[in-house]
TORRO-946148 format. One record per residue: x, y, z of N, C-alpha, C in turn; residue number from 0. Coordinates in pm, whole numbers, plus 32768, in hexadecimal, padded with zeros to 4 digits. Example, Ala and Ser with C-alpha at 12.3 -4.5 7.8 and 13.67 -1.06 7.14 Angstrom:
% TORRO-946148
REC   nxx   nyy   nzz  caxx  cayy  cazz   cxx   cyy   czz    i
REC  8527  7DC7  830C  84CE  7E3E  830C  8528  7EB6  830C    0
REC  8505  7F1F  82C4  8557  7F96  82CA  850A  8003  8313    1
END
This chain:
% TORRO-946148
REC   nxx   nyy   nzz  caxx  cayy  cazz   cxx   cyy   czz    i
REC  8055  7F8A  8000  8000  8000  8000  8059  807C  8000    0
REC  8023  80D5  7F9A  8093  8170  7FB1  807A  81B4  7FFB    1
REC  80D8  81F1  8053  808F  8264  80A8  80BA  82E7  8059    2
REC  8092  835A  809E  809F  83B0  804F  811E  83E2  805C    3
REC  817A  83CE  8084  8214  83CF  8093  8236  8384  800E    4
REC  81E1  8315  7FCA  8226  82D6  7F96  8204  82F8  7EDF    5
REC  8190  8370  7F01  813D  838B  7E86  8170  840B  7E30    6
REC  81AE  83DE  7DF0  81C3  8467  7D8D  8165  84D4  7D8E    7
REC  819A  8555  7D6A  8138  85AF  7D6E  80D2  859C  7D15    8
REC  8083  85EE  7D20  8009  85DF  7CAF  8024  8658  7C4D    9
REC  7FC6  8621  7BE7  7F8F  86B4  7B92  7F0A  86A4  7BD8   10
REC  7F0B  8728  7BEC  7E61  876F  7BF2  7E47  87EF  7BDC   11
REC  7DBF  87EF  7BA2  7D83  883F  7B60  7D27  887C  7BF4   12
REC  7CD8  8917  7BCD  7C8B  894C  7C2C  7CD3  897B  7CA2   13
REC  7C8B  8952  7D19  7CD7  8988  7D9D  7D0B  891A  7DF3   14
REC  7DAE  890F  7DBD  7E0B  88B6  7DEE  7E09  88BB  7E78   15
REC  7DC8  8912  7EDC  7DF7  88D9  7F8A  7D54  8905  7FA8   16
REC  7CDB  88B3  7F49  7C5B  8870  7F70  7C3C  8822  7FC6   17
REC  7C11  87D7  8027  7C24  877E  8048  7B9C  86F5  801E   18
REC  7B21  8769  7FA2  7AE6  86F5  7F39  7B71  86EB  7ED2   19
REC  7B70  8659  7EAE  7BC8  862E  7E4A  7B96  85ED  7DFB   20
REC  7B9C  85C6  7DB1  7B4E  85B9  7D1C  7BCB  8542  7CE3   21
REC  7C04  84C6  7CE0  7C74  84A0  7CC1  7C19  8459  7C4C   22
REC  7C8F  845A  7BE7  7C81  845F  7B53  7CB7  83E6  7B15   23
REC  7CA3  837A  7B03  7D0C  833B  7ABD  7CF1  8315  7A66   24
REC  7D3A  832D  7A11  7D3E  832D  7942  7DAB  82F8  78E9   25
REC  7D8C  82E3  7865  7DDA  8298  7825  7DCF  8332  77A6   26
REC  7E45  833A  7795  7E40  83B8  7730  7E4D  8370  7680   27
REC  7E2F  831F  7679  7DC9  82CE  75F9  7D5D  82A1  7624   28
REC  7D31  82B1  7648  7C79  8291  7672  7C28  82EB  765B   29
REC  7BD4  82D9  75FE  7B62  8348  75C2  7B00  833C  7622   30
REC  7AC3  830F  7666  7A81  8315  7715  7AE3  8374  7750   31
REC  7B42  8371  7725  7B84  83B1  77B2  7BAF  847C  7755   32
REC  7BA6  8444  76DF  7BA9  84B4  7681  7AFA  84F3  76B2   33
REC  7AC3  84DA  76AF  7A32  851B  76DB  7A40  853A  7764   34
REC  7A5B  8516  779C  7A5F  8540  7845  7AAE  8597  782C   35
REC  7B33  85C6  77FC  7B76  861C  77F5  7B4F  86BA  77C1   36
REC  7ACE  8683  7759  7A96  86DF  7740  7A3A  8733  779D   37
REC  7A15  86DA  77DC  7989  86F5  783B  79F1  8729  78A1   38
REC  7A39  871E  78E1  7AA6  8757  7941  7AC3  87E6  78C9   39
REC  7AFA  881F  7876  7B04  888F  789C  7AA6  88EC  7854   40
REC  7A38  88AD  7840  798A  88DD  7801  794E  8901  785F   41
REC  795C  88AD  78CA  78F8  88CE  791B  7935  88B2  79A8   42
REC  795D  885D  79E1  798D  884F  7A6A  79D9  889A  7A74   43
REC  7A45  88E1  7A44  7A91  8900  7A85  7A7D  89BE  7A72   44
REC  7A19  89EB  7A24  79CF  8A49  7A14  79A4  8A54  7A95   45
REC  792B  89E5  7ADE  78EB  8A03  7B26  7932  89DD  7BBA   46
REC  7996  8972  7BB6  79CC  8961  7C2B  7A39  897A  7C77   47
REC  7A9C  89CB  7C0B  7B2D  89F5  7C07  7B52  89FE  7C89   48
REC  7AF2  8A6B  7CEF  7B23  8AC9  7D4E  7AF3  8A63  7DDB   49
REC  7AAF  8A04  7DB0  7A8A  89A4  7E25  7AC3  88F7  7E3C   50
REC  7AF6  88F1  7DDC  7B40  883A  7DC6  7B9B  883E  7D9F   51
REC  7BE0  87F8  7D8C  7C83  87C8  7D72  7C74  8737  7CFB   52
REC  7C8A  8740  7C97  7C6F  86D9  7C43  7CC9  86A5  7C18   53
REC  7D0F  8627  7C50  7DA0  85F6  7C73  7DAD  8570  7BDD   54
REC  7E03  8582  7BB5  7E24  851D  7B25  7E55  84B7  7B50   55
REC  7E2F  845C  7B3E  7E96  83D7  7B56  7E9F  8377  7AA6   56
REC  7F06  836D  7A93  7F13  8307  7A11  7ECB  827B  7A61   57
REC  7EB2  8235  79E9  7E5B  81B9  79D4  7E91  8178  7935   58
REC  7F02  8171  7938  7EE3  8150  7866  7ED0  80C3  786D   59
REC  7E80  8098  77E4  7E42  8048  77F6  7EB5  7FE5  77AF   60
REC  7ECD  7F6F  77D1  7F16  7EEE  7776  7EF9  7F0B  76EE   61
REC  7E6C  7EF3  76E7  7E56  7EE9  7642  7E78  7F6E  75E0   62
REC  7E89  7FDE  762B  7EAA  804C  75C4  7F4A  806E  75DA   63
REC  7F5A  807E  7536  802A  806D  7524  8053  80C6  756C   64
REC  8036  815E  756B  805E  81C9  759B  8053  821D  75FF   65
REC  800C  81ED  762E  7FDF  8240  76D7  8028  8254  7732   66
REC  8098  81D6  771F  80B5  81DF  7786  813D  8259  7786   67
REC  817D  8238  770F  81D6  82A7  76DC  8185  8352  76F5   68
REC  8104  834A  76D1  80E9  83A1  76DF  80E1  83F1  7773   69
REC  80B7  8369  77B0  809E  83B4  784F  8133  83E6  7863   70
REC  8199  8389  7867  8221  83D9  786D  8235  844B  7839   71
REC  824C  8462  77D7  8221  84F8  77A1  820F  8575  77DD   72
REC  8171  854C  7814  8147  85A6  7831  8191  85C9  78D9   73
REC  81AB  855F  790A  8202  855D  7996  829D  85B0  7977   74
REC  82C1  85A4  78E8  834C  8613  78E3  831D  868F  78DE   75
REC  829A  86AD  78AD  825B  8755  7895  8227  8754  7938   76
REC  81F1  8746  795F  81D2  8769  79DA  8243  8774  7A35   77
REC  82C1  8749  7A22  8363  8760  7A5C  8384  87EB  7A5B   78
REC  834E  8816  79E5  8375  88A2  79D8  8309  890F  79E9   79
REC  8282  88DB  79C2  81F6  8935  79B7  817A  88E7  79B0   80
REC  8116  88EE  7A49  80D5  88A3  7A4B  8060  889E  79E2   81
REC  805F  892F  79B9  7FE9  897C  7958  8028  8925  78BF   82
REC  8081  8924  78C7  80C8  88C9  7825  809F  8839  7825   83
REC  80B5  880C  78A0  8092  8765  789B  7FFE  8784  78A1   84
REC  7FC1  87BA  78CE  7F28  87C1  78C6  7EF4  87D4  7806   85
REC  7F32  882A  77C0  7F27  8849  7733  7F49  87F3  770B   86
REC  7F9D  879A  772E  7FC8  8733  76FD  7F72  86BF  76E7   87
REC  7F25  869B  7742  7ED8  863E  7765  7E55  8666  770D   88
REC  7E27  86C2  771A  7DDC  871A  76D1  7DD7  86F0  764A   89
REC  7E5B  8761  75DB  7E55  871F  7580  7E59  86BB  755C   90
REC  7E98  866A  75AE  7ED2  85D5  7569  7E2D  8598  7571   91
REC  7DDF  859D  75E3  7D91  8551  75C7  7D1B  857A  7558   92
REC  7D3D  8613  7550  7CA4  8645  74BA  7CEC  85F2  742C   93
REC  7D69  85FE  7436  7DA7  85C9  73B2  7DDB  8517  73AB   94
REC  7DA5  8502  7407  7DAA  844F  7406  7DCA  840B  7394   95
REC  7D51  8427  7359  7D23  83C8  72B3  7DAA  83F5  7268   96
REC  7DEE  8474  726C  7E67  8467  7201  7EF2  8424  724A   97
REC  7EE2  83F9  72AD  7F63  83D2  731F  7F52  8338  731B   98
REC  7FE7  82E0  72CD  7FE6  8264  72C5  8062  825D  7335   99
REC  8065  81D7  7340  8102  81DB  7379  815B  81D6  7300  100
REC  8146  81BD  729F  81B2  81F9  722C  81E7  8287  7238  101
REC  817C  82DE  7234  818F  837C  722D  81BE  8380  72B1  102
REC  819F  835A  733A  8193  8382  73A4  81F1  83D4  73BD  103
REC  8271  83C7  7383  82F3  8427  73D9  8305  84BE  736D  104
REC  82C3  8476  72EB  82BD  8502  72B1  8237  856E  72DC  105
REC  81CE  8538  730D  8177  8585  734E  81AD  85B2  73E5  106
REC  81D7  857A  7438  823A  858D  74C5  828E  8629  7461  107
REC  82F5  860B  741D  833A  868D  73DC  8316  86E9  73BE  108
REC  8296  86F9  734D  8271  8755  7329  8200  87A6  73BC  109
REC  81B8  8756  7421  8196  87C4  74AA  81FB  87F9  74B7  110
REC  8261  879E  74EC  82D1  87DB  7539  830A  8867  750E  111
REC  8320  885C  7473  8375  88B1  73F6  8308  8957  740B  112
REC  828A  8910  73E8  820F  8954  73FB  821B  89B6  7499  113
REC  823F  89B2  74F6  821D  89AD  7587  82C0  89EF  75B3  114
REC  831F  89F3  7552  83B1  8A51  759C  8415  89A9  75E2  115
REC  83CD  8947  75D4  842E  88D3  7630  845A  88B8  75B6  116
REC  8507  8882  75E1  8579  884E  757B  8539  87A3  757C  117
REC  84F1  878A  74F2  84CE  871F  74F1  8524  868F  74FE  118
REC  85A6  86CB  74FB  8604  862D  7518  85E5  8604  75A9  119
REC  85E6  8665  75F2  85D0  864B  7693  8526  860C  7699  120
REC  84CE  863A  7651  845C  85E0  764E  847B  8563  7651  121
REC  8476  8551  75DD  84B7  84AB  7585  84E3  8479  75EA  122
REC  8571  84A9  762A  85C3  8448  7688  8593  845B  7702  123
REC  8535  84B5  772A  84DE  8477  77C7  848A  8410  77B1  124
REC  8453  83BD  771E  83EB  8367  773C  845B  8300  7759  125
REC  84E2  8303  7768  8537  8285  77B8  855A  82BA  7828  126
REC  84F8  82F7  7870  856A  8338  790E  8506  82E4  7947  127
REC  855A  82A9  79AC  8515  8213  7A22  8510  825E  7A67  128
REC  84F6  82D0  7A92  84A7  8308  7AF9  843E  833E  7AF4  129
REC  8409  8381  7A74  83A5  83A9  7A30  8331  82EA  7A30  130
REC  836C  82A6  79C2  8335  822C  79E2  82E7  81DA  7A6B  131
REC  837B  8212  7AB3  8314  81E4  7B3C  82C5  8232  7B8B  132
REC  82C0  82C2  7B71  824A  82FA  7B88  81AC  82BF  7B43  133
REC  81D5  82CA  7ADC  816C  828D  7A82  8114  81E6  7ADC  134
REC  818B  81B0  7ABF  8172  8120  7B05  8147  812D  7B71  135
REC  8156  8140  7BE5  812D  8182  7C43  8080  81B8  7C67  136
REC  8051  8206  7BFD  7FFF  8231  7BF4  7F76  818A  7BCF  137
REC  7FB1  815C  7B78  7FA7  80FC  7B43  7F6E  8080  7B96  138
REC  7F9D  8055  7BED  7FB8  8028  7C2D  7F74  8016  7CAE  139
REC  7F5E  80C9  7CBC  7F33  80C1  7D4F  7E84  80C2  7CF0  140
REC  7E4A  80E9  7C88  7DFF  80C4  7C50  7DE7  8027  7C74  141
REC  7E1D  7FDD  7C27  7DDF  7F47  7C50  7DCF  7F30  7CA8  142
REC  7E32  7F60  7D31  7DF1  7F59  7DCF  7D7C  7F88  7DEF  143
REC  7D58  7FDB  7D9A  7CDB  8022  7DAD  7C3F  7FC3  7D83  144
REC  7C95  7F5D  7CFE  7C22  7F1B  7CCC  7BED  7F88  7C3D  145
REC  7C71  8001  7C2C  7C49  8013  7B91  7C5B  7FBC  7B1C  146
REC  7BEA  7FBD  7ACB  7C2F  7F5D  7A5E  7BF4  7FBB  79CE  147
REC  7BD2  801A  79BD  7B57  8075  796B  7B8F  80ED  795B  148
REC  7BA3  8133  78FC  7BBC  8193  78FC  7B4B  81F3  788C  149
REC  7B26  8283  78EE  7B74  82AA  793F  7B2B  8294  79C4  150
REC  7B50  828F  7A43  7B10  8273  7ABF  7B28  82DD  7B02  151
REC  7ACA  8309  7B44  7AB6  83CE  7B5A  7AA9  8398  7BF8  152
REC  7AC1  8385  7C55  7AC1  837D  7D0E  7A8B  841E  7D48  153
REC  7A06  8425  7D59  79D9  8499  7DBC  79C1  845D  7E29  154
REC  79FB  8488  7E96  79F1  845F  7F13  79F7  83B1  7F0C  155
REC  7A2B  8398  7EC1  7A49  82D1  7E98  79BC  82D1  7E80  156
REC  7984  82EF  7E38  7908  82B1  7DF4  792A  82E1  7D64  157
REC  7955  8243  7D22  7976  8239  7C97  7929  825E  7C2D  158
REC  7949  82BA  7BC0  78FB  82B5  7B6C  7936  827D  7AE8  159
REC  790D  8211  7AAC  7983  81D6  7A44  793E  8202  79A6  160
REC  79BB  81FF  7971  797B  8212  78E1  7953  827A  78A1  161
REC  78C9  8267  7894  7843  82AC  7861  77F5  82F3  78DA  162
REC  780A  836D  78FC  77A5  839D  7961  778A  842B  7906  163
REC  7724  8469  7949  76E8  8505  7945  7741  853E  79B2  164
REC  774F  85B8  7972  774A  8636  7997  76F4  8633  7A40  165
REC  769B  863A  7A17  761F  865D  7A62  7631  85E7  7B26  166
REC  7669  8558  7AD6  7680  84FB  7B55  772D  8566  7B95  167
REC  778C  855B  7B57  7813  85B4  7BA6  77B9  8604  7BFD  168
REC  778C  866C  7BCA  7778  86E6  7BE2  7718  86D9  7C42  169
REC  769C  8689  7C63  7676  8643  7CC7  7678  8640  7D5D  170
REC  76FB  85CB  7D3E  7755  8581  7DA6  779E  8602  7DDC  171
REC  77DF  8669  7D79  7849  86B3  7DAD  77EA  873F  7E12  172
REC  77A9  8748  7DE7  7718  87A9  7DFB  7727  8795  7EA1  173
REC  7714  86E8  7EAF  76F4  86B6  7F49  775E  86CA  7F88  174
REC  77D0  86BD  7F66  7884  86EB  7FA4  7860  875E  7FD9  175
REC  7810  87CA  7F64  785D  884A  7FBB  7805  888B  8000  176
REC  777C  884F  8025  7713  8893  808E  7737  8870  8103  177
END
C-alpha cells in the first residue's frame, strides 16, 4: 500500500489545497477518457475550479500502444510547467485519431517544438526510469483500488466509470460542498 510519502506529486487542476478531491484516473488514448476531458474543462472546471482539486492519476491501458509513453510525457512537462502537462494531455487527447505509435515521437516533437521545449529532451524522457515509475506507480495503486476502466472519476470514492453525465459529477460534488 502507498502512503503518501510514497506518492509522487500530483497534477491538479482547480483548487489544489481543497480538501473535496475529485481523483482522476485516465489513459491519454481513451476516447471515454477524451470526453471526460472535455466535460472537465466545459463545464466542471468552469463551475468548480475555486472549490475542488481535480487530481490526475495515469491508468494506461495494456491494450493501447501509446499511453503509456504518453503518460510519461506528460510527467516531463509537468517537471517544468504544470499548465504544459495539463495542454498536453489536452491536446493529445482532442487529436488522438491522428496519434499512432508510429507517429508517436514525431507528434511528442512537434508539441514540444510547438510549446518552446528542446524536443530531444522530450524523446529521451520517455526512457527516464523515474518518470516511468511515477507513471507505474499511479498505475498500480489503481489496481489496488480495483480500477480496471478508464476513465474512473473517484468523488468522495464513489466511482464513476466510463460513460457518466455531467449532471451525476456535478451532483455528487454539489453534496461535498454543502
Amino acid at each position: 500500500m502507498l502512503t503518501a510519502a510514497d506518492s509522487p506529486p500530483r497534477l491538479v487542476e482547480g483548487n489544489a489545497s481543497s480538501a473535496i478531491r475529485v481523483v482522476i484516473y485516465e489513459d491519454l488514448q481513451c476516447s471515454d477518457c477524451a470526453n471526460f476531458r472535455e466535460m472537465l474543462d466545459k463545464q466542471l472546471l468552469p463551475r468548480f475550479a475555486s472549490k475542488v482539486a481535480f487530481e490526475h492519476r495515469d491508468f494506461p491501458l495494456p491494450k493501447h500502444n501509446w499511453s503509456r509513453k504518453a503518460a510519461i510525457a506528460s510527467r516531463f512537462f509537468e517537471k517544468s510547467s504544470p499548465a504544459l502537462a495539463v495542454k498536453y494531455r489536452q491536446e493529445t487527447m482532442a487529436g488522438m485519431k491522428g496519434i499512432t505509435a508510429d507517429n508517436f515521437n514525431a507528434s511528442l516533437s512537434a508539441f514540444s517544438s510547438k510549446n518552446g521545449v528542446d524536443a530531444s529532451k522530450a524523446i529521451a524522457a520517455l526512457s527516464d526510469a523515474a518518470l516511468e515509475a511515477s507513471v507505474e506507480k499511479d498505475f498500480q495503486d489503481g489496481i489496488a483500488r480495483g480500477i480496471g476502466r478508464t476513465p474512473t472519476v473517484l468523488v468522495d470514492g464513489e466511482p464513476f466509470i466510463e460513460r457518466f453525465t455531467f449532471e451525476e459529477i456535478a451532483t455528487a460534488l454539489e453534496k461535498l460542498i454543502k
